[in-house]
Backbone as numpy.savetxt, mean C-alpha at the origin, in Angstrom:
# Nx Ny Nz CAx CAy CAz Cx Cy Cz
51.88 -29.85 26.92 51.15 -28.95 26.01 49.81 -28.59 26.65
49.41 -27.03 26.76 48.49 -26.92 27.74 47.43 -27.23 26.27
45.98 -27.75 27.01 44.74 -27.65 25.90 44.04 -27.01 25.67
43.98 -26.50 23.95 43.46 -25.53 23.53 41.76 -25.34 24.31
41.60 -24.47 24.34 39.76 -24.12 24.57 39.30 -24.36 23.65
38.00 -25.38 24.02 37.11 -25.63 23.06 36.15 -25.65 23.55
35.69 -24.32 24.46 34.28 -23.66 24.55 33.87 -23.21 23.61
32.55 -23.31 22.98 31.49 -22.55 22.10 31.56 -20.98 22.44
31.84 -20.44 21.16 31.55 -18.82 21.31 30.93 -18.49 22.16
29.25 -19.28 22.07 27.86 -18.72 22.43 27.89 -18.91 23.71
29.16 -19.89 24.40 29.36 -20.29 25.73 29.94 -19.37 26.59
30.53 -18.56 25.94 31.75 -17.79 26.74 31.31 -16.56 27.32
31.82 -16.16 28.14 31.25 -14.88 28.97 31.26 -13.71 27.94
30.24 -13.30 27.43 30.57 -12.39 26.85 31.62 -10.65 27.05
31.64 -10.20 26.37 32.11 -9.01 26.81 30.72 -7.50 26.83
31.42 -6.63 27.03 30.50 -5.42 26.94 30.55 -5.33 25.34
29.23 -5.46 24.52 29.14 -4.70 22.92 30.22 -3.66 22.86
31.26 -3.95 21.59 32.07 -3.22 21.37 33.19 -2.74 22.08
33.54 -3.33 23.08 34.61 -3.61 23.66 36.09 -4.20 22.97
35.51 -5.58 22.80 36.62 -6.62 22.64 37.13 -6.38 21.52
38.24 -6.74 21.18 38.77 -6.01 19.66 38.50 -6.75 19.28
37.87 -8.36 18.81 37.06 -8.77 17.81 35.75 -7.93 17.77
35.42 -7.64 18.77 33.66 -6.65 18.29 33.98 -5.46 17.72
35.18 -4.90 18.56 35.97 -3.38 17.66 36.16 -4.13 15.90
36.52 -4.77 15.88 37.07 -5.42 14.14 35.53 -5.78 13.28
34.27 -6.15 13.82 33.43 -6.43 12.91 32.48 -5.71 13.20
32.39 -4.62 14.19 30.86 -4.21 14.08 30.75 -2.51 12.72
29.97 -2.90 12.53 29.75 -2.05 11.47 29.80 -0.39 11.25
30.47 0.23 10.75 30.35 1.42 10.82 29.07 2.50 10.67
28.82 3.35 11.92 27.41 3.61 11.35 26.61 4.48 10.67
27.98 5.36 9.99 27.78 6.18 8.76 27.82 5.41 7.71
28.61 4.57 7.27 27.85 3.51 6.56 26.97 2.73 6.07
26.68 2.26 7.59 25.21 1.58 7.37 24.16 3.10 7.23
23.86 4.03 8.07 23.07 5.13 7.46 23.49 5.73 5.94
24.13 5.48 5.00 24.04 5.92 3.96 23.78 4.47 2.63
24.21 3.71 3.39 23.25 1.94 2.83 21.94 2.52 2.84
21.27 2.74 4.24 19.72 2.93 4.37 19.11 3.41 3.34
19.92 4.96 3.21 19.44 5.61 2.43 19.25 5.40 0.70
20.36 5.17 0.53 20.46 4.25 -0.84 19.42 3.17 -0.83
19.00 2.63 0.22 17.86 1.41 0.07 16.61 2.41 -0.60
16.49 2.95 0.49 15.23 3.67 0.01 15.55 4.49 -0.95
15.89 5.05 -1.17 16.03 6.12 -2.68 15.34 4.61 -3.44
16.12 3.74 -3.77 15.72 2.78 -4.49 14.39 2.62 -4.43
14.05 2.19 -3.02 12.49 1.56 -2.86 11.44 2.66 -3.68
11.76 3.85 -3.27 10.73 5.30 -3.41 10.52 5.29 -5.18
11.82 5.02 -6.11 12.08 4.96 -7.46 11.07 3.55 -7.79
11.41 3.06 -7.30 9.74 1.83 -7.41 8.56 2.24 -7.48
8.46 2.71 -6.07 7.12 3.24 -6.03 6.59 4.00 -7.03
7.29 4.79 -7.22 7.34 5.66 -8.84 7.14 5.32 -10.12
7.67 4.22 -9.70 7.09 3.77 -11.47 5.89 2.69 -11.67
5.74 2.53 -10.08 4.43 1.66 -9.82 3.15 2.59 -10.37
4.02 3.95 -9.48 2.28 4.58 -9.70 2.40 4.33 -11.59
3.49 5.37 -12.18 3.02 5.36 -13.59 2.43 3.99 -14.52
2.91 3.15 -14.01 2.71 1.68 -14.97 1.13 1.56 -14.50
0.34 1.86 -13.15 -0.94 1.84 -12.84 -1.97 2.85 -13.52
-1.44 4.14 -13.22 -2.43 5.01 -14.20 -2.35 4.82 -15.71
-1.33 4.33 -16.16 -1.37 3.83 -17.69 -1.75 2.96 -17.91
-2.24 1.91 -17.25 -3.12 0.93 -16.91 -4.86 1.08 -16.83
-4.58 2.15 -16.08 -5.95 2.79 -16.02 -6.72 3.26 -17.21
-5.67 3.77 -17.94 -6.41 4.70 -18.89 -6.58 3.38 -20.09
-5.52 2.30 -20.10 -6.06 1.43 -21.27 -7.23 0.91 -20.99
-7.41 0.45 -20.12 -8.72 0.31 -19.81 -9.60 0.70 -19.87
-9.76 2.02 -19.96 -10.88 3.31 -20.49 -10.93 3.05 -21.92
-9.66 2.74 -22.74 -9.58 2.69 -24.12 -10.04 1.95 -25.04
-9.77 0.52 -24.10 -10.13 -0.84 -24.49 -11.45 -0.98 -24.94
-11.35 -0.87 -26.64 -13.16 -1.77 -27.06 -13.29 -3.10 -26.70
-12.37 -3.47 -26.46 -13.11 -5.19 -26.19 -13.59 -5.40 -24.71
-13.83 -4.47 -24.29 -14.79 -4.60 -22.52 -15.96 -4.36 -23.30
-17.02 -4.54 -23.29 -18.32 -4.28 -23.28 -19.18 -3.84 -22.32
-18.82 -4.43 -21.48 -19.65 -4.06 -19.60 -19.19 -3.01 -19.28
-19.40 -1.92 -18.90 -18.99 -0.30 -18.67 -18.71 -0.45 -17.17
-19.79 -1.39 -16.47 -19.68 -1.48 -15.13 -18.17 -2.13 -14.84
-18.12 -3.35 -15.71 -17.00 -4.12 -15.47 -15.26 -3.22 -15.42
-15.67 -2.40 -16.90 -14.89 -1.70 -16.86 -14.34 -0.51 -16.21
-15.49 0.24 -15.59 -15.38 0.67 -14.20 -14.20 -0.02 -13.01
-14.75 -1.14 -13.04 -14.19 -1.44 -11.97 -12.92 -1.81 -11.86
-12.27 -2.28 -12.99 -10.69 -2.31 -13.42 -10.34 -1.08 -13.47
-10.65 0.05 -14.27 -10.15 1.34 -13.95 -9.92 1.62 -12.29
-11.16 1.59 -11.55 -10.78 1.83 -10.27 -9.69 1.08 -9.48
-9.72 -0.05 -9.42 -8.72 -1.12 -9.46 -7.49 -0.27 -9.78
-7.23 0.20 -10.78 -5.93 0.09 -10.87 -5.55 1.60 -10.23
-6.07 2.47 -10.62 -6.30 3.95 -9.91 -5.84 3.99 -8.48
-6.82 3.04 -7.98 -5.83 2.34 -6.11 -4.89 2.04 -6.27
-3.87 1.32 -6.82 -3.06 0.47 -6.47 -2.28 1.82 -6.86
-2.28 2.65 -8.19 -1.74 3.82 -8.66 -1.64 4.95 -7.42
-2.53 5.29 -6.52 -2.98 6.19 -5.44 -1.69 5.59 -4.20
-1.85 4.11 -3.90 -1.33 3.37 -2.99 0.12 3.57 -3.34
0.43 2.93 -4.42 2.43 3.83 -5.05 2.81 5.08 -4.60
1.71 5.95 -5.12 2.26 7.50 -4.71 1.93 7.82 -3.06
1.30 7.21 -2.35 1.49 6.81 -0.77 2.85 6.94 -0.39
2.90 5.46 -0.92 4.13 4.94 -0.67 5.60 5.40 -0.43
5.70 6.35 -2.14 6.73 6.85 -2.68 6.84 8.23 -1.45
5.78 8.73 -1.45 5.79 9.95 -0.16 6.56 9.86 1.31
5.66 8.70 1.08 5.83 8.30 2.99 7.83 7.77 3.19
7.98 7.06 1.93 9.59 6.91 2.13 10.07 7.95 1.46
9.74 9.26 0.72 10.95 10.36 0.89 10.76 11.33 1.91
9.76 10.62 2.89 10.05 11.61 4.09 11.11 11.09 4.77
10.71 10.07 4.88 12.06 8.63 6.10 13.40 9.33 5.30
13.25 9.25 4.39 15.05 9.59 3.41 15.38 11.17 4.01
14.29 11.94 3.85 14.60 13.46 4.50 15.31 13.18 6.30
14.44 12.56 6.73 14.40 12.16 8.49 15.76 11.73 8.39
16.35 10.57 7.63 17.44 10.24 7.81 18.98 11.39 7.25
18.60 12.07 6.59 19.75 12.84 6.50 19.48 14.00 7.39
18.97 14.10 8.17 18.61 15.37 9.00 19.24 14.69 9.99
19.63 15.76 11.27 20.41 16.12 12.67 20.74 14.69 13.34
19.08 14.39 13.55 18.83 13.17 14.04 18.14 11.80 13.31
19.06 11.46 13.05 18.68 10.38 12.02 17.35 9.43 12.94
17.73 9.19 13.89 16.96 8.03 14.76 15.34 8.57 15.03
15.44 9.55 15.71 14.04 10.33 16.15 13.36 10.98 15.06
14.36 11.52 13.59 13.46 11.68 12.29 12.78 10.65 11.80
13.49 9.81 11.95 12.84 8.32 11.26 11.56 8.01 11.65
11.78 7.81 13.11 10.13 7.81 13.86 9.15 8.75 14.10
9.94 10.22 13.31 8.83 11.40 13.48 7.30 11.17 13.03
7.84 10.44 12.04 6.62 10.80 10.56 6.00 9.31 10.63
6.40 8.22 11.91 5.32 7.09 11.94 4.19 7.68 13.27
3.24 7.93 12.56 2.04 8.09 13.75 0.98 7.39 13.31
0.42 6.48 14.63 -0.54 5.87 14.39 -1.49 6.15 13.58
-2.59 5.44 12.84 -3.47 5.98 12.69 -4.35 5.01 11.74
-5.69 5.17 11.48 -6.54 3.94 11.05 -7.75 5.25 10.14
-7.70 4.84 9.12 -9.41 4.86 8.25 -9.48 4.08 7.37
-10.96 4.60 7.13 -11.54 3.65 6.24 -12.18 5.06 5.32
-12.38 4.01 4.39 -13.17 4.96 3.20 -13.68 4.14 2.53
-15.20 4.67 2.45 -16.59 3.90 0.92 -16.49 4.42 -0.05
-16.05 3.76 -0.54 -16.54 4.49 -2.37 -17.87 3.97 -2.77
-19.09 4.59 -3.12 -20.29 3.92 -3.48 -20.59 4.28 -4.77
-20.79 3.45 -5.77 -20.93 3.23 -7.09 -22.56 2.80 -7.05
-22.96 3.26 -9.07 -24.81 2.40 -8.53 -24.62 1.02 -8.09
-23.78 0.29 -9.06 -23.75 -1.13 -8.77 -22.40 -2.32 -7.93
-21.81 -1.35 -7.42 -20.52 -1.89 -6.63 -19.84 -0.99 -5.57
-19.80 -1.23 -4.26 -19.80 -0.33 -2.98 -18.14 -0.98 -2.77
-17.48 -0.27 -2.47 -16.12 -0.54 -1.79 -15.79 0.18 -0.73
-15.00 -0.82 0.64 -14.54 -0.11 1.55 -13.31 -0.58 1.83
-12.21 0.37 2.35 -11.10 0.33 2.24 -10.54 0.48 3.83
-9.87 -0.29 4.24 -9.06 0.24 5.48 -7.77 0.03 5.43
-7.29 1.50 6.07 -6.28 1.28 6.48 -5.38 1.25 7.32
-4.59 0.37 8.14 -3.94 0.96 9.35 -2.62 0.89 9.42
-2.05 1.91 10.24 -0.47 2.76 9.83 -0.13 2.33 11.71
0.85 0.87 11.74 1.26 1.32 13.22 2.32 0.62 12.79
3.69 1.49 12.64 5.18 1.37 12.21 4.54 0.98 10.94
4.49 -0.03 10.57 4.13 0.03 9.15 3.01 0.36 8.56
2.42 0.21 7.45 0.75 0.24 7.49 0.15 -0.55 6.16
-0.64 -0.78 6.65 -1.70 -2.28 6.06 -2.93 -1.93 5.27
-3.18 -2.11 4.34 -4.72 -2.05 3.52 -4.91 -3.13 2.90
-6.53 -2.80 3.11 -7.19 -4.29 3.13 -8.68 -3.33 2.21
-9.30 -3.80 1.02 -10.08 -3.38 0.45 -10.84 -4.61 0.56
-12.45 -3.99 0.62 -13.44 -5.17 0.38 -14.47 -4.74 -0.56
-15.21 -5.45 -1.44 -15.79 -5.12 -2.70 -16.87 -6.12 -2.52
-18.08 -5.11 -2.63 -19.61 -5.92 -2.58 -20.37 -5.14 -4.17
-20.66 -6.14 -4.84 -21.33 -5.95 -6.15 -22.94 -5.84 -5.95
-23.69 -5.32 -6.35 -25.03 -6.13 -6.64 -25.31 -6.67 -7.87
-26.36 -7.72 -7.48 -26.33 -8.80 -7.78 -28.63 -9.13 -7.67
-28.85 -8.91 -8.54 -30.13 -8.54 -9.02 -30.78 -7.84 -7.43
-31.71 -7.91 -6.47 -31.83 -7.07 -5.11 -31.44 -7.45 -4.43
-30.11 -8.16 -4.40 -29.26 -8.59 -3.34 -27.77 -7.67 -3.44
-26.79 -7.48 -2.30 -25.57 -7.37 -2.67 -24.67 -8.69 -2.76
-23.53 -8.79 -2.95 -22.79 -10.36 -2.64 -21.29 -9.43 -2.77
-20.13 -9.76 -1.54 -18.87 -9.41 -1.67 -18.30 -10.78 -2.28
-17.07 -9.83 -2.85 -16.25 -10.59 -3.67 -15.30 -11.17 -2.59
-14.99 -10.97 -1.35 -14.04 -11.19 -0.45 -14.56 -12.44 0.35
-14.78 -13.94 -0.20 -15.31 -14.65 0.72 -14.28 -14.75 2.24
-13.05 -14.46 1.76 -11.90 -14.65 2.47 -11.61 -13.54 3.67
-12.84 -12.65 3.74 -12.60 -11.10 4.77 -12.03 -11.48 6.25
-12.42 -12.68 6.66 -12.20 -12.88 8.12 -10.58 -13.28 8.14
-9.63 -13.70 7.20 -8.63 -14.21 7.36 -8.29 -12.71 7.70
-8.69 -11.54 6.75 -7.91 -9.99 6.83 -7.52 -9.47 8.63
-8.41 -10.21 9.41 -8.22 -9.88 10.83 -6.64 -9.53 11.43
-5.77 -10.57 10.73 -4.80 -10.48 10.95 -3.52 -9.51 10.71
-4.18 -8.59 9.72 -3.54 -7.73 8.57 -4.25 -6.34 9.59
-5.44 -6.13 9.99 -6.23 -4.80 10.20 -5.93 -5.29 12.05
-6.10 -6.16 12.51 -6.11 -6.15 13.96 -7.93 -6.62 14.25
-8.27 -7.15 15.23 -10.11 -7.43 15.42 -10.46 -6.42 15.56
-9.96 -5.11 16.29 -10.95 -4.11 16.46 -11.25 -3.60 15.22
-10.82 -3.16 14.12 -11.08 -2.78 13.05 -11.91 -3.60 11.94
-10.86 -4.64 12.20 -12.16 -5.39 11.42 -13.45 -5.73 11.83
-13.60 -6.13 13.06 -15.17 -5.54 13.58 -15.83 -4.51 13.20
-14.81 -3.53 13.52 -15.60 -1.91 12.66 -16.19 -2.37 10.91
-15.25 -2.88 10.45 -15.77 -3.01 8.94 -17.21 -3.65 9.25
-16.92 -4.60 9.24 -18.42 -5.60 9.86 -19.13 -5.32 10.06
-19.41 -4.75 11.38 -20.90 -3.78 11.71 -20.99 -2.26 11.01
-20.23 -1.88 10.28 -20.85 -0.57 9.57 -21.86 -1.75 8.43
-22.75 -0.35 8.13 -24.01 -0.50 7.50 -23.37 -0.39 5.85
-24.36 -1.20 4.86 -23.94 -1.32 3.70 -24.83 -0.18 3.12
-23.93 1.11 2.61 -25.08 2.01 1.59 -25.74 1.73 1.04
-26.28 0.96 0.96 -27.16 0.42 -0.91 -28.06 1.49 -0.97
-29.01 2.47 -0.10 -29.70 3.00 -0.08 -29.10 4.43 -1.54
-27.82 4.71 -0.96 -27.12 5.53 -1.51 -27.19 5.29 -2.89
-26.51 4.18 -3.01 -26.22 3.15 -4.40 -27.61 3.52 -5.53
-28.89 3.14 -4.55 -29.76 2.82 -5.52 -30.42 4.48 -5.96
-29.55 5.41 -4.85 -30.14 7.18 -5.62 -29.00 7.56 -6.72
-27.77 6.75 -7.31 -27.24 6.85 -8.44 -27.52 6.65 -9.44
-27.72 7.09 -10.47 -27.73 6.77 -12.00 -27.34 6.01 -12.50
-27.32 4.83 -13.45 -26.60 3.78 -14.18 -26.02 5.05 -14.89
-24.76 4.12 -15.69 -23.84 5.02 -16.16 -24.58 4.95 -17.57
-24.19 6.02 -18.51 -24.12 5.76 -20.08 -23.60 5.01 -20.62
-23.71 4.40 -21.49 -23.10 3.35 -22.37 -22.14 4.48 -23.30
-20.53 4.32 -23.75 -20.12 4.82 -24.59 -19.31 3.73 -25.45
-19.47 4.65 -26.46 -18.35 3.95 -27.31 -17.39 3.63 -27.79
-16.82 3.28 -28.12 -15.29 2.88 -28.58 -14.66 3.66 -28.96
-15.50 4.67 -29.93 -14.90 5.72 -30.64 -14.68 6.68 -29.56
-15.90 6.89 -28.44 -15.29 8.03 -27.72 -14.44 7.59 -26.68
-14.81 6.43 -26.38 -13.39 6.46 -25.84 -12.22 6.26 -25.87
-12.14 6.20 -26.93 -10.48 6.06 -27.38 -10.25 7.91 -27.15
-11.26 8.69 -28.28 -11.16 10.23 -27.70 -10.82 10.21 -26.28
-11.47 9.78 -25.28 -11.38 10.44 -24.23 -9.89 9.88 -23.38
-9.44 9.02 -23.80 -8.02 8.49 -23.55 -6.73 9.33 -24.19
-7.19 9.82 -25.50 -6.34 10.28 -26.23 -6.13 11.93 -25.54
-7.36 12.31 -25.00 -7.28 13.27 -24.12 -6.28 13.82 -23.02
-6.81 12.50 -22.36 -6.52 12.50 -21.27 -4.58 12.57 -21.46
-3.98 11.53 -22.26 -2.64 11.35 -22.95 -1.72 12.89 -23.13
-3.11 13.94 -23.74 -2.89 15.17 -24.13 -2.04 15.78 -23.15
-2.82 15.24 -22.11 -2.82 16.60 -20.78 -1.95 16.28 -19.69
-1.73 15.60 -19.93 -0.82 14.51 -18.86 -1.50 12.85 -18.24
């Protein structure tokens, strides 16, 4: 009785990919897998979508809400959520282009049309809370927000944790955050806000509800 082989798969000379009629029998079809893809993302993009809405409706309770008292505070949850609302509809964009790329000519080279590098930042400066935002887009893309309050003539960020972000932005960028200069100068030629009230703002929610 001759003896069976009992070399390891991983041992054996392989063949050329897609050759051997076991690789002919399991490798995947690739109109298939391109219409999986697509179905992924349709999905993912329908997320994003309802991310943004569940955020701007978020936003606006927060405008609504009498039980904030701090206008500043409440500011800043509105904005808060407004980003993350802004960041969804990013999102939702950037994957129904990939979904366009993929049903077009060339599925492979559409896909990678619409990834191009690229890095900013943006300040938002408030009287009493400065935010800067980066972001960087290489194949995927990364944001990293940092938030400095003042804090009687001092500022103080809320991010004791900024240096771990290195890893998320890359050092050169986060260096950039670092050595840019903090507006406060800006900050302190803004106006404190008005104090409103409950009553109007529920009006001004109910408004807003109106109009879209």
């Amino acid at each position: 009785m001759q003896p069976q082989n009992e070399t390891p798969a991983t041992a054996q000379t392989p063949e050329a990919p897609g050759t051997g009629a076991a690789a002919q029998a399991t490798t995947p079809d690739s109109r298939a897998f391109l219409l999986a893809s697509v179905a992924w993302l349709e999905a993912t993009r329908s997320r994003h979508v309802a991310d943004e809405a569940v955020y701007r409706a978020l936003a606006r309770a927060h405008r609504a809400d009498p039980h904030i008292t701090n206008e500043t505070e409440r500011e800043h949850l509105v904005e808060a959520a407004l980003r993350r609302a802004d960041e969804a509809a990013t999102f939702a964009a950037a994957t129904g282009r990939r979904i366009e790329a993929l049903r077009g000519p060339d599925p492979v080279a559409g896909a990678l049309a619409d990834i191009e590098p690229m890095a900013t930042v943006v300040i938002t400066v408030l009287r009493d809370r400065i935010t800067q935002t980066a972001r960087l887009v290489l194949g995927r893309a990364q944001t990293v927000t940092r938030m400095w309050t003042r804090e009687g003539n001092s500022w103080r960020s809320r991010d004791p944790d900024w240096g771990l972000q290195e890893e998320r932005l890359g050092i050169e960028l986060a260096e950039y955050m670092d050595a840019l200069d903090l507006p406060t100068r800006v900050a302190d030629l803004l106006p404190r806000p008005s104090s409103m009230s409950a009553a109007a703002a529920l009006a001004r929610v109910a408004a807003e509800v109106r109009h879209g």
